[in-house]
N, C-alpha and C positions, 0 to 999 in steps of 0.2 A: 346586704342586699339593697337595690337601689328602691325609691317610694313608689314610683312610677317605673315600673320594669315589669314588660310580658315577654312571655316566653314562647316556644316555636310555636306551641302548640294552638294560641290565639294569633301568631301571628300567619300561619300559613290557612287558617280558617279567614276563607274571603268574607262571606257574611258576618263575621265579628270586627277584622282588622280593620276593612273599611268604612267603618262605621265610627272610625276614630280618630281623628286630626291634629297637626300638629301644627304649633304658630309660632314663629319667631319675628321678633323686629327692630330696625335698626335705631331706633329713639326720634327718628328725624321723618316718618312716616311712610319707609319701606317698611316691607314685608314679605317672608316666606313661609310659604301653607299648603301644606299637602295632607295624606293622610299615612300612619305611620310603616306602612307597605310604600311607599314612594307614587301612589296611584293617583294621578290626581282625579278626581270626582266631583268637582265643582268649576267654573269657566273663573274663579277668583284664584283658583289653587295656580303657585307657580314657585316654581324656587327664588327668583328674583323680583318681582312686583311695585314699582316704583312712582312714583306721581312725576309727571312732567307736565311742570306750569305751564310751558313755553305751548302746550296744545292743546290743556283743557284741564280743568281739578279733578280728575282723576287719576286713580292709579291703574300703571299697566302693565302689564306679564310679559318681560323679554324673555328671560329664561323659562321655560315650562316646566322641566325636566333635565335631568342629565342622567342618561345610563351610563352604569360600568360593564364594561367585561373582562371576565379573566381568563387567562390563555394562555395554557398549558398542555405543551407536546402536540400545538397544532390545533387542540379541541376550544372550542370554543362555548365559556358558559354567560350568558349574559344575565344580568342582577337588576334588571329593571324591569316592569310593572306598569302596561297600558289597556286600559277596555276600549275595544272596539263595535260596533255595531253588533247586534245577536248576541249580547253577551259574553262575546269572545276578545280572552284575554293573550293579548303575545307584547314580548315576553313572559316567562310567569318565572320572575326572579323569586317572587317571594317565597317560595319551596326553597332556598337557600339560606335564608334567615335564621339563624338560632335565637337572638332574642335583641330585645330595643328597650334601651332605657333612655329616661332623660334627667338624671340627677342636675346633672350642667347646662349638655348641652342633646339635643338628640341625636343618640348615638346607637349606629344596628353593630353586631356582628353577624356574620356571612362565612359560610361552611363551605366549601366546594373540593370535595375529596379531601387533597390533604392541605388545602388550601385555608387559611385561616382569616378573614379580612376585616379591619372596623374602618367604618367611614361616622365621622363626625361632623356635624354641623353648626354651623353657627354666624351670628351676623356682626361687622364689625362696626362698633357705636358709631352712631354720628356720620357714614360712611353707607351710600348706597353701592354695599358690593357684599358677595354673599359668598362664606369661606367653607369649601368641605377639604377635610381633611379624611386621609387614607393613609392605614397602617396594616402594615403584612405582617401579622401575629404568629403565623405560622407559612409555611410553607417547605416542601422536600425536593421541589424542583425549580428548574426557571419557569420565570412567573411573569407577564407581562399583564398589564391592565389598561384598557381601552377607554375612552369616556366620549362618549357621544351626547352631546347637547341639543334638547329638541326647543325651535324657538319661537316665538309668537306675535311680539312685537303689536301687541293690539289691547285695547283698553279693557278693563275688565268688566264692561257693558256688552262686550261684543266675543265674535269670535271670528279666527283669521281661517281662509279658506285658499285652497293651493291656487296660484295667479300670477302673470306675467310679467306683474309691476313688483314683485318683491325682489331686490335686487341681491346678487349671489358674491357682488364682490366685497373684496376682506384684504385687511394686509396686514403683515406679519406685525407681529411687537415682540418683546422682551417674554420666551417662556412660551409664546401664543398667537393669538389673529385678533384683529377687532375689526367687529362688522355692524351695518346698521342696513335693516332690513327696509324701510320707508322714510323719507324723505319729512323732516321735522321730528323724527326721533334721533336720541345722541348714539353715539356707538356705545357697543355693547364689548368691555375688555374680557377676554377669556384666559386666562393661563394659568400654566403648572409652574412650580419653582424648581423643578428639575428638566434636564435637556429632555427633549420628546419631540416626536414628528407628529405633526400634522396634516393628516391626508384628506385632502380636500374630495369628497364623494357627495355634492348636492342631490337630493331629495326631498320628496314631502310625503309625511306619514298623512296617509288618509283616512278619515270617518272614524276618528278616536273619539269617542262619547262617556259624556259625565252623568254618571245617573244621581246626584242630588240635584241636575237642574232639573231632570226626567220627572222626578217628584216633585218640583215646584210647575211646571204646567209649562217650562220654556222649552226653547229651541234647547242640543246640546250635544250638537256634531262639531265636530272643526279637521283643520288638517293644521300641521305641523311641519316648520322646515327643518330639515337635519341639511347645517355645512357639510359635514365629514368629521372626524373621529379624531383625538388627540391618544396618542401610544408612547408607552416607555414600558419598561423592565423594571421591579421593584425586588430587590432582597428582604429575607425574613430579617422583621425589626425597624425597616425605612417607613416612612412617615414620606406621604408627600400630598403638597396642597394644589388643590384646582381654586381660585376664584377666579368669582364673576362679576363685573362692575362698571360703572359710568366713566371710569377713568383708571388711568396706566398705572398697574401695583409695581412695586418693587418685589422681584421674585426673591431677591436674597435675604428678605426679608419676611417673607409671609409666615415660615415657621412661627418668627417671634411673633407676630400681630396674632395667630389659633393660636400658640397656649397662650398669649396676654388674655386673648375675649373666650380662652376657656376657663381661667383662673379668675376671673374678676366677676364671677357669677355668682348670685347667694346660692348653694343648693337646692335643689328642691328636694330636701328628705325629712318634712314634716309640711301636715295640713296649712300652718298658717305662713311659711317661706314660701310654700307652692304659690299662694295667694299673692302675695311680695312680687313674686318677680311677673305673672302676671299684672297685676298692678303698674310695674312700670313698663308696659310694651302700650297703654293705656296714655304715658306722657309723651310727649311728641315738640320735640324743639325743631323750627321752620320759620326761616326769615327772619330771625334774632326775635321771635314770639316766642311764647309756650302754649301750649295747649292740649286738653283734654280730649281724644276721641272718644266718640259715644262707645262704639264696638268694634270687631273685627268682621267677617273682610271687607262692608261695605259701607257705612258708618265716617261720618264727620266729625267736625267738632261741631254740638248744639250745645247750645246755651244752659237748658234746664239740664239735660243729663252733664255736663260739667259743673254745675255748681251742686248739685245731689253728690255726685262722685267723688268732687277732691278733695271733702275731709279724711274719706276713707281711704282713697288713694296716697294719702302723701302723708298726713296729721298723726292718723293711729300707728303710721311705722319712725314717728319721730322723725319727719322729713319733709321739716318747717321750712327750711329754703325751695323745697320745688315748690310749694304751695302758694307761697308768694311770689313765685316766677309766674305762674300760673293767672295767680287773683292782679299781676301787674299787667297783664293780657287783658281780662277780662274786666279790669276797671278802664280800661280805654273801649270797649265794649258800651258798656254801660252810659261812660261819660259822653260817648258819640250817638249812643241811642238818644240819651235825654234831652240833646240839643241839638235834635233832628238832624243831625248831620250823617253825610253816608260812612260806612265804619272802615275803618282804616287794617281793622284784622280780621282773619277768617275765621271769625264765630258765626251761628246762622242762629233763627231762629230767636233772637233777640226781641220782637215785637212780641210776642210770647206773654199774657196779660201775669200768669203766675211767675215769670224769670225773674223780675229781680226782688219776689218776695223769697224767693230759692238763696237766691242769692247774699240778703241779709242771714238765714240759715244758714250760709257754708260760712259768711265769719263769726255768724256765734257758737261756730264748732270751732275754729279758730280762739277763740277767747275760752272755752272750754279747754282744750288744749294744751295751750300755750300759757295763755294767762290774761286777765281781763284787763290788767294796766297796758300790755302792750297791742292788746286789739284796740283798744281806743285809739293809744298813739297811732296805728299805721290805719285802722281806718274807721274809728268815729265818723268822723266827717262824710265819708263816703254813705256812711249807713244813714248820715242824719240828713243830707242832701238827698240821697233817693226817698225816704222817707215824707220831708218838704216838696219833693215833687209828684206824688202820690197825693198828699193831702191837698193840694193845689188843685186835682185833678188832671193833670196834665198827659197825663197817658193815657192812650187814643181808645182802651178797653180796657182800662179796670178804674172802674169811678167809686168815689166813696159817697155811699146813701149817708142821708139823714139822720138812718139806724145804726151809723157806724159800720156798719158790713159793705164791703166791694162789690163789684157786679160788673159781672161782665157777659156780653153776648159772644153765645158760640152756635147759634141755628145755622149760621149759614156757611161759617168756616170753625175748623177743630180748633181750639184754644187751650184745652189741658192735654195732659200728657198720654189722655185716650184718645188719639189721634187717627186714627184708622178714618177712613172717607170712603165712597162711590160714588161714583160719578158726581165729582166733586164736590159733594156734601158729607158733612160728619154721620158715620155711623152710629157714634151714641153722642147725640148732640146736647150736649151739658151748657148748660146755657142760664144767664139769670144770677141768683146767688149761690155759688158752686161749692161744696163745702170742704177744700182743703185750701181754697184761694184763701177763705175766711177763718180757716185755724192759722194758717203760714201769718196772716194780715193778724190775728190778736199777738202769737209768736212776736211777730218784728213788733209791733207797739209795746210790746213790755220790754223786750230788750233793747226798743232807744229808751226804754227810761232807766233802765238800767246804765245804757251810757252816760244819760243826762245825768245819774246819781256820780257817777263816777266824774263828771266833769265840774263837780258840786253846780251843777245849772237847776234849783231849787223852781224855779219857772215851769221847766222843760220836764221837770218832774210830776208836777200835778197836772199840767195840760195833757200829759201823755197818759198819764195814769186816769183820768176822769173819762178820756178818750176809749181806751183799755176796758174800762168797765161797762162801757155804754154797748163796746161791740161782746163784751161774755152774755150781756144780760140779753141784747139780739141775738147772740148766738144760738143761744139755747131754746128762745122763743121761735126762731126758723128753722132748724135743722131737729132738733131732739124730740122722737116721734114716740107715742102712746107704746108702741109695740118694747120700747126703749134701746134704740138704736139712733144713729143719726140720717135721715134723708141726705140724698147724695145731692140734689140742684133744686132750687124756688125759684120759680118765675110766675110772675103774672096770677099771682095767686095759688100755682100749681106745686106741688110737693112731690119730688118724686121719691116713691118709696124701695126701688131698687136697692137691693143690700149688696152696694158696692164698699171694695176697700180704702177708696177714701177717706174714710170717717176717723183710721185708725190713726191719722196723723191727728187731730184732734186731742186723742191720748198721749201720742207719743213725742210730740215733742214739749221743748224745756216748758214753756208755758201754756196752760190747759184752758180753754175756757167754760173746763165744764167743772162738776165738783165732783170727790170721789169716786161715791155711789154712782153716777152715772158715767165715770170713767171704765167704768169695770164692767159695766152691764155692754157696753160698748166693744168693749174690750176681748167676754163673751159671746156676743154676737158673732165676731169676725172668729174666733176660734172653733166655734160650730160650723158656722157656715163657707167660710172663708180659707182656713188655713187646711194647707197641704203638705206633706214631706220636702216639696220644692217650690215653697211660695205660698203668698195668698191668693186666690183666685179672683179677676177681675173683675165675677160678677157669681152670687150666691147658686147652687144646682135648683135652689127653690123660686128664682126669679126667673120673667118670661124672659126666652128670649137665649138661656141656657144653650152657652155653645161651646164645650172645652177642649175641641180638637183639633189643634190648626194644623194642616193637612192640606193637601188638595191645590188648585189650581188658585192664581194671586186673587181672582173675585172672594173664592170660597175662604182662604186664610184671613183677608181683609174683615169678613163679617165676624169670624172668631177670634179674631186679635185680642180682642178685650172684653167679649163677652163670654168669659168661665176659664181663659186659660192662665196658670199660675207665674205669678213674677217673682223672684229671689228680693229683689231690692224691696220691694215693700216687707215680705218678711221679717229683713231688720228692722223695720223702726215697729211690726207687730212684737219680735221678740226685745226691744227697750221698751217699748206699752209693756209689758208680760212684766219685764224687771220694774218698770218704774211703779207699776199699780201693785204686785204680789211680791215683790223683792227677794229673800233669799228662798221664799218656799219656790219659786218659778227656775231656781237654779238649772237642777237638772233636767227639764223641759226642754228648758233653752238649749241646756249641752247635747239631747237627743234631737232636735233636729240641727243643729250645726254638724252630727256624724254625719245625715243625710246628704249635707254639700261638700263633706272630704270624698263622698262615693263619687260625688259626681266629677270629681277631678279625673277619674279611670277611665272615662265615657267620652259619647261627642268629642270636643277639643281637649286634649286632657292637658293637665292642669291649672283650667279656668272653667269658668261658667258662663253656658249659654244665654242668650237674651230672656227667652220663656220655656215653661214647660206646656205639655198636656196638661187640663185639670181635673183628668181621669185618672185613674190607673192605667198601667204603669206610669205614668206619668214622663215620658220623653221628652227631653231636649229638643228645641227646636227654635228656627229663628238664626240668628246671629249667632255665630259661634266662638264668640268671647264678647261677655256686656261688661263695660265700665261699672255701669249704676251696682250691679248684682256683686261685683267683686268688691267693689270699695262697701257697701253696708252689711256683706258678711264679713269681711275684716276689722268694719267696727263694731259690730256685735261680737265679736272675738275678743277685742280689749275690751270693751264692755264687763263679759262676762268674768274674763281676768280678775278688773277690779273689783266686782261684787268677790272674787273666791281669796281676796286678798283678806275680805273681814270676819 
């Protein structure tokens, strides 16, 4: 039985199936995303969804859809899946469905009398072009199958609405037609690898509505063009493929390219491969770069959520070369930030006062890893240059006091990873001495001195280390409060006592500045008040201000983004606190809430993790419906835990 496999019974129940998404992507920053009924529900969902530089950086939905029909003895059943205004769905293929798995690839089977039918999907690497495959498993008569493609050609900021200027002409190719609906988009190649007619019947499906934008407070009507319909005859046992794509396939070849990219899949038939291959729809080769998107469907590559990410993304599955494909991106990132020059790769968020203290973190997971002689060799340097340009002050908001702790202003623009605004001011304005800038800032001063030791620089060793000591002993005198927890920001004399999850990095990473005792009281703190089945919560239920339901229209999400609702990526580094402070007695802790994020592979997008949850009960998925940050720190909390059960 497949890991990820539902049966008729969830899948012909709309209120369950639609509540559940599926995401494939071609490594090079296509995408296709619907939900596992073929409905799309979101104005990002499309079968095809491609970025064209040539109009703007985003991606956009050519293909929307494609329905099949099957047709036999004249009757005609059609196997696709749209809501329209009033809640009215036509077709309603999904009554035809017996089950969907996605071991490989996502894959339905489809029941229609004695009709037996599986359609497979899947995207081919490296290649903006999107492969389904259909096989006639059974059948007792002649059997002909239809595919009507619904198209859109429109960014996925937007939606396309039926109009004069979309133009209907198309010409034939090899298998198919290729057409391009607006002027600055490429053609869009359509074909089967078997002979078939193409009956050219223009139309526009009108006022088909996505109810996840309904619940986000947006617009979420559009209309849709249908060219006309591709037809052939299939026997029981034939296999044939439709793709869709920027450029001309070879049809007599497409069989071989679906089973190569159905064969070359890890499975997904355990918790931590499911993670795996999420993980890599996360890396994204573009313009001979690499790079890390933060999440799916709307989502960049940022700065801090790529260097939080790709230890977990790449490191814990032994897969040291994309890492450094990766950190060779983002050290030209870095080197152009630092010498004010404008950057030459599409990282954003780079001014960012915590990014390249993040970022010394992502190579001293790297040297964890791998091994500390070879992160010196490949990037010592780097870490002890950003380092010297920090202590120099040279970066435009994060200055180092007197006291050895950092400081940076954030009243008037967001600077940490609580980033939420209105009207363009920070919602929780952390501002002053911030207290994870100042654990990351002890962190990197103890591990250049550990590279200093490793480069025997006996200098570089006591300068850093006397340095090292001046900010634990500040540390603990500004942040470490009577109640014994850490304050989350000092400024101006001010403390603020918010029992946020910040503090927990304090604990959890390699270097503490606190001592035991007070690691642990910490520790509890955030366990009481903070942690949840799906996260820690980003602000305590006993702090003013308590808001854990993000819901509602983008004003009303924006106030609860980070005030009480639950994040998975801080999680991990609460459950390495948990391992690092209680060690093997936190064992099975740890293992019971890591079942809670194998549930959540079944749910929302399945088999990845959402951006955030609720920080109530039930606690719902919500947000982005596949996070980097979340996927890569339960995956190293997974090797984490491995290795404590190895002793």
């Amino acid at each position: 039985m497949s890991y990820l496999r539902f049966d008729k019974t969830l899948m012909t129940n709309l209120s369950d199936s639609l509540q559940k998404e599926v995401l494939r992507s071609n490594r090079s920053g296509a995408y296709s995303c619907t939900t596992i009924v073929d409905c799309n529900t979101r104005k990002y969902h499309g079968l095809l969804v491609v970025p064209i530089p040539g109009l703007d950086d985003e991606n956009h939905v050519l293909l929307s859809s494609l329905d099949a029909t099957v047709v036999q003895h004249g009757a005609e059943f059609n196997l696709g899946l749209h809501k329209y205004q009033g809640d009215n769905f036509s077709p309603r293929g999904h009554k035809y469905i017996r089950e969907f798995d996605s071991l490989q690839v996502p894959t339905t089977i489809y029941r229609v009398g004695g009709v037996l039918l599986k359609r497979e999907m899947m995207f081919q690497h490296f290649e903006d072009r999107i492969i389904i495959r259909y096989t006639l498993l059974d059948a007792h008569s002649e059997t002909t199958l239809r595919l009507q493609p619904f198209l859109a050609f429109r960014s996925v900021r937007e939606f396309t609405h039926e109009n004069f200027g979309a133009s209907r002409h198309y010409e034939p190719v090899q298998g198919g037609i290729k057409t391009s609906m607006y002027p600055g988009y490429p053609e869009l190649y359509m074909q089967v690898n078997k002979p078939n007619e193409f009956v050219f019947r223009p139309d526009w499906y009108r006022g088909l509505e996505y109810p996840k934008e309904q619940e986000r407070g947006y617009a979420s009507h559009e209309d849709l063009y249908v060219p006309g319909y591709f037809e052939f005859q299939m026997v029981k046992g034939e296999s044939v493929v439709f793709t869709a794509g920027l450029s001309e396939a070879d049809t007599a070849k497409m069989e071989e390219v679906a089973e190569f990219e159905l064969n070359v899949r890890t499975p997904r038939d355990n918790f931590y491969n499911t993670l795996v291959n999420s993980a890599h729809q996360f890396i994204v080769h573009r313009n001979h770069e690499d790079y890390v998107l933060a999440g799916y469907p709307w989502f960049k590559c940022r700065a801090r959520d790529m260097f939080i990410s790709l230890p977990g993304l790449t490191l814990v599955n032994n897969e040291q070369q994309k890492y450094e494909d990766v950190m060779e991106t983002a050290e030209k990132a870095i080197r152009s930030f630092m010498a004010g020059e404008p950057l030459t790769v599409s990282v954003t968020e780079m001014s960012h006062p915590d990014v390249l203290l993040w970022a010394i973190w992502c190579i001293q997971q790297y040297a964890n890893f791998v091994s500390m002689d070879k992160c010196v060799e490949r990037y010592g340097t780097l870490v002890a240059d950003i380092m010297q340009w920090l202590l120099q002050g040279q970066h435009p908001n994060l200055q180092v006091h007197e006291n050895g702790l950092v400081w940076s202003e954030g009243r008037e623009k967001a600077v940490t990873w609580m980033n939420s605004t209105a009207n363009g001011r920070p919602i929780v304005p952390r501002t002053g001495y911030i207290v994870e800038f100042n654990a990351l800032w002890y962190n990197a001063l103890k591990f250049l001195s550990a590279i200093s030791l490793a480069r025997n620089d006996a200098k570089g060793v006591k300068e850093t280390e006397e340095m090292a000591a001046r900010v634990a002993h500040s540390f603990v005198d500004m942040f470490y409060n009577e109640f014994g927890y850490l304050c989350d920001y000092c400024v101006d004399g001010y403390r603020n006592y918010d029992v946020r999850p910040n503090m927990i990095f304090a604990v959890a990473l390699d270097y503490s500045p606190l001592d035991r005792k007070q690691q642990k009281s910490v520790l509890d703190y955030c366990t009481r008040e903070l942690s949840t089945p799906k996260g820690l919560r980003s602000l305590s239920p006993k702090s003013k201000g308590y808001n854990p339901m993000y819901v509602g229209p983008q004003i009303q999400r924006d106030y609860a983004y980070h005030q009480g609702t639950a994040w998975p990526w801080l999680h991990g580094f609460y459950m390495e606190a948990c391992l690092k402070v209680y060690k093997m007695s936190r064992l099975s802790y740890v293992d019971r809430l890591l079942v809670g994020y194998e549930e959540e592979l079944f749910y929302h997008c399945i088999g990845t993790l959402p951006e955030l949850f609720d920080g109530n009960p039930p606690f719902h998925g919500r947000g982005a419906i596949s996070f980097a940050m979340n996927v890569a720190e339960i995956m190293r909390v997974v090797k984490l835990l491995d290795k404590y059960n190895e002793y």
